[in-house]
N, C-alpha and C positions, 0 to 999 in steps of 0.2 A: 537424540536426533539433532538439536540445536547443537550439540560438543560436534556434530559431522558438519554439518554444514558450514559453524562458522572454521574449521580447522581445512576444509576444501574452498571458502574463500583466502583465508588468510594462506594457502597454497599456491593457488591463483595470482594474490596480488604478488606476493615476493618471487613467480616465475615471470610474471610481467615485469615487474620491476629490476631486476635480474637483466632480463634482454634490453630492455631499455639503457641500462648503464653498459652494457656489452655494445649495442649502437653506439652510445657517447664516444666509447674507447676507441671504436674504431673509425669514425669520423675524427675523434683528434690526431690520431696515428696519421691519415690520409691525409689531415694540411701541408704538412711539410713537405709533404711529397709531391701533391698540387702546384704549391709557390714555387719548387724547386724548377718544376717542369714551365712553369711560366717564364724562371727568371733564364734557364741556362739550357734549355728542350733537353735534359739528361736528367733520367732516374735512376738516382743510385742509392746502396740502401747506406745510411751512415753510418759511422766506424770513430773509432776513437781518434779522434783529430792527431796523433800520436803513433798509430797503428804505422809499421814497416817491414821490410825484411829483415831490419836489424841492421839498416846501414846509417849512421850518423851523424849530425854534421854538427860542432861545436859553435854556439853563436856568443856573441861578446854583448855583454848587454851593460848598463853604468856602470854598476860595480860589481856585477858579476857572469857566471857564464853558465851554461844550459846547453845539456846532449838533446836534441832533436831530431827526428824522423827527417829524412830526404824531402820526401809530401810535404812537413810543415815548412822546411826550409825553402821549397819551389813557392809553397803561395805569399812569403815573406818578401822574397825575391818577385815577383809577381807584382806585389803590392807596390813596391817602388817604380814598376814599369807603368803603372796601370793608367797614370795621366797619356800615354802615347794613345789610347783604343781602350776602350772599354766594351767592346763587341766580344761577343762569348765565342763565337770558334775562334777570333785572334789570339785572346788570353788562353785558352785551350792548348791552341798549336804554341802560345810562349812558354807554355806550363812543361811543355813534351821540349823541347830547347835547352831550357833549363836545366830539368832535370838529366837531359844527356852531357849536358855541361860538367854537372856533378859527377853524374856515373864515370864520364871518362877523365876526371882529375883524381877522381879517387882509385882509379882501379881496382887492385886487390887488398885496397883497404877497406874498412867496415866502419871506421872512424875518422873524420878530417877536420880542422880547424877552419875556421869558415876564411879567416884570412887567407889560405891558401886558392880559395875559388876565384878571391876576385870581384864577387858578385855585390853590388851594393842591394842592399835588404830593411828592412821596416820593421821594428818590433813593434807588438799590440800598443803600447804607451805611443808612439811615433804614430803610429795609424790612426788614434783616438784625436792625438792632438792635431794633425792635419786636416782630418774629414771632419770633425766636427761630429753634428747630425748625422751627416753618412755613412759615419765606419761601421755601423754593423750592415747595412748594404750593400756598401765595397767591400768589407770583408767576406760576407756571405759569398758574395759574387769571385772571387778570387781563389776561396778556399772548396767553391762548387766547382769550379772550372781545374782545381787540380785534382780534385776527388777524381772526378769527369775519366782523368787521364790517367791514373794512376798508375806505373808501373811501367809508362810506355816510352822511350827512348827511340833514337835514331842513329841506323848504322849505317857506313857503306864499306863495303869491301871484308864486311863483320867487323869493323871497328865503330866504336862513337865518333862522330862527327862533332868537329868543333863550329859549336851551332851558332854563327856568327849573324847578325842580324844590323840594318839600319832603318833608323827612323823618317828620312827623308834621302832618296837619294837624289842624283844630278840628271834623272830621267829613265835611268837602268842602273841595273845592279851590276859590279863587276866578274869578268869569270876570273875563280880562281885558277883554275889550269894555266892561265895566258900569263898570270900576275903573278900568284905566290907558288906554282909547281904544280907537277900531277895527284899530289894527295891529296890537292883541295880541289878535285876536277869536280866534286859535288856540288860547289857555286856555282851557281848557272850564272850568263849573263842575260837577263829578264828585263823587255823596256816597260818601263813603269812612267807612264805619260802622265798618270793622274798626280802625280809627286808635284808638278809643276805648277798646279793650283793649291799646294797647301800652304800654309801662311808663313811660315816660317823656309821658304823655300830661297830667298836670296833675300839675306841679311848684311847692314853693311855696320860694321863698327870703326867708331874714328878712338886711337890712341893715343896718348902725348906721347911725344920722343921719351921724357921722364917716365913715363909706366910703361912704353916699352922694354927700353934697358934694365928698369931693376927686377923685371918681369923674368927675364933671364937670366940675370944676376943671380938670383935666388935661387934657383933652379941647376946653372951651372958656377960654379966657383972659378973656375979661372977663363972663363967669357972674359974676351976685349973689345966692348962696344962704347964706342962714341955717341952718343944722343946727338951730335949738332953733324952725324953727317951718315945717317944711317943710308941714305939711297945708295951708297959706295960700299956697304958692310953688309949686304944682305944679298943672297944670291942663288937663284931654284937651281939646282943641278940637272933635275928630273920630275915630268908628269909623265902620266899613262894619258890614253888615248880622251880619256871622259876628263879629263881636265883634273882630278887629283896630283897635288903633289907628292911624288916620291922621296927625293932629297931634295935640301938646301943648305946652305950651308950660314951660317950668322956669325958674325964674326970671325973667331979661330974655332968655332964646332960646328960640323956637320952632325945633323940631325933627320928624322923624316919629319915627310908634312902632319902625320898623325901627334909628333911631340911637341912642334911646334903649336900645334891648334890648341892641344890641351896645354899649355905654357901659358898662351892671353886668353883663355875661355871662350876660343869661337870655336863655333860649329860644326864645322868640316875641315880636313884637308886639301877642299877644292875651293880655292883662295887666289881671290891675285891682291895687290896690293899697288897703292898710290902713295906716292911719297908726298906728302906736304911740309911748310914751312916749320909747323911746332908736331905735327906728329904725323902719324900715316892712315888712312884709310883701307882697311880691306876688309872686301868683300866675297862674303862665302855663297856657295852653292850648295844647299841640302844640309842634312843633320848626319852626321854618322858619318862608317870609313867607305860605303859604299858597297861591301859584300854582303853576303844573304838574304833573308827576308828584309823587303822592303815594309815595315809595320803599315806606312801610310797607303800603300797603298793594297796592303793584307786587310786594314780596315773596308777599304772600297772595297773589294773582293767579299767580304763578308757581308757587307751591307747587301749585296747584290743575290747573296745567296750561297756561298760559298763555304763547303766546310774547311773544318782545321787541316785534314787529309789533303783535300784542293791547294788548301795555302802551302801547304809546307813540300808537296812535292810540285808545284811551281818552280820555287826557288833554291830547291835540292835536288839534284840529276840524279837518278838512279840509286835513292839509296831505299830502304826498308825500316817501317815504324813496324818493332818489337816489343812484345810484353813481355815484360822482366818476372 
């Protein structure tokens, strides 16, 4: 009678004990899921940070190289954007950008070499050393926000869109129909007012004549520039209506104002410039060439409530977010 008894408790206690550890499991299961939905309002179930259709991108890393998933290549890429906004439909809608970037450079390839894209990207080691304390919270936050999106591109006309985007523009974004042709009628021109209160919105850099010249020197090899009399050697051919410059011409090369900016590391090609005794002054308007998404003010837009959907057909006319 006591072998029943204690063999119906000791039944007892290991089916309590049993569901108890079965609770445990599944409140641990359910955290991730919880923080996820707090950090990036998306629940998605996780996957092998690796998982794709099998399309590739080769990244270059110190001294070696690595086939990677599309996915891990967007939140790579991602990660280097991610001082611009760090609001989750902004980084969503840059994730869905990106990766059409990818999709339509690689075409009918399955594998591409990342120097082919173009894209400047972050490896883990560079993440760790930047953030600090952060990186596993911007990393989370970066590699949610591509989860988020997985698979989802934008086309118009059934092609990929060259998803061109800036960080500050001069007030609106430019159309491309008007500027670069009808294939890029997808650029909307969008005024973006709030661009004008970001801090970086009119920058002024002073250059010696000396870092001028070898500025270009370097860049072109048979440049003829005079450091003692550049107000004479330097000459805009062309702006569009928002004040970008189109051409100019610098000594004996014509150039656009996009090669020119990246030549002295300013900002924009919405530039004028002041000639002074030992060097010149000039002064930029906004960050970027001026087409696409406007980020700074995709951030406002999200702050205010706005999804990635909201952002990206804003500043894209008529095209269509597809899942791959």
């Amino acid at each position: 009678m006591l072998d029943r008894i204690f063999l119906s408790n000791s039944y007892s206690y290991r089916k309590k004990k049993c569901a108890a550890v079965i609770v445990f499991i599944a409140i641990y299961l359910l955290i991730p899921t919880i923080v996820t939905l707090n950090v990036t309002g998306v629940v998605y179930t996780p996957v092998n940070e690796d998982y794709s259709d099998g399309r590739k991108v080769i990244v270059k890393y110190r001294n070696a190289t690595q086939e990677v998933s599309v996915d891990r290549f967007v939140a790579m890429v991602l990660a280097k954007r991610l001082y611009m906004s760090s609001e989750v439909e902004v980084l969503k809608a840059e994730s869905i950008m990106i990766r059409t970037d990818v999709y339509r450079l690689m075409g009918e390839q399955m594998i591409i070499d990342s120097s082919e894209l173009g894209m400047e990207y972050m490896t883990t080691q560079q993440m760790k050393s930047k953030w600090g304390k952060d990186y596993e919270d911007n990393y989370n936050l970066v590699k949610d926000c591509t989860a988020a999106t997985s698979g989802l591109a934008i086309r118009y006309n059934d092609k990929y869109i060259e998803a061109r985007y800036t960080y500050i523009t001069s007030g609106s974004t430019l159309s491309g129909a008007s500027i670069l042709g009808d294939e890029y009628a997808y650029l909307s021109a969008v005024e973006c007012n709030n661009d004008k209160n970001a801090q970086d919105y009119l920058v002024v850099k002073t250059i010696s004549n000396k870092d001028f010249v070898n500025s270009f020197e370097k860049k072109y090899d048979s440049i003829n520039l005079d450091k003692n009399n550049l107000a004479q050697q330097i000459q805009i051919v062309s702006k569009n209506e928002a004040g970008y410059v189109l051409k100019l011409q610098i000594g004996n090369v014509v150039m656009s104002g996009s090669e020119f900016a990246y030549v002295l590391g300013i900002n924009s090609p919405n530039f004028s410039i002041e000639y002074m005794q030992t060097g010149v002054k000039i002064t930029t308007i906004g960050v970027g060439e001026g087409f696409g998404v406007s980020v700074y003010t995709a951030d406002c837009m999200a702050k205010a409530g706005s999804s990635y959907e909201d952002i990206i057909e804003t500043f894209y006319n008529k095209i269509n977010i597809i899942s791959e």
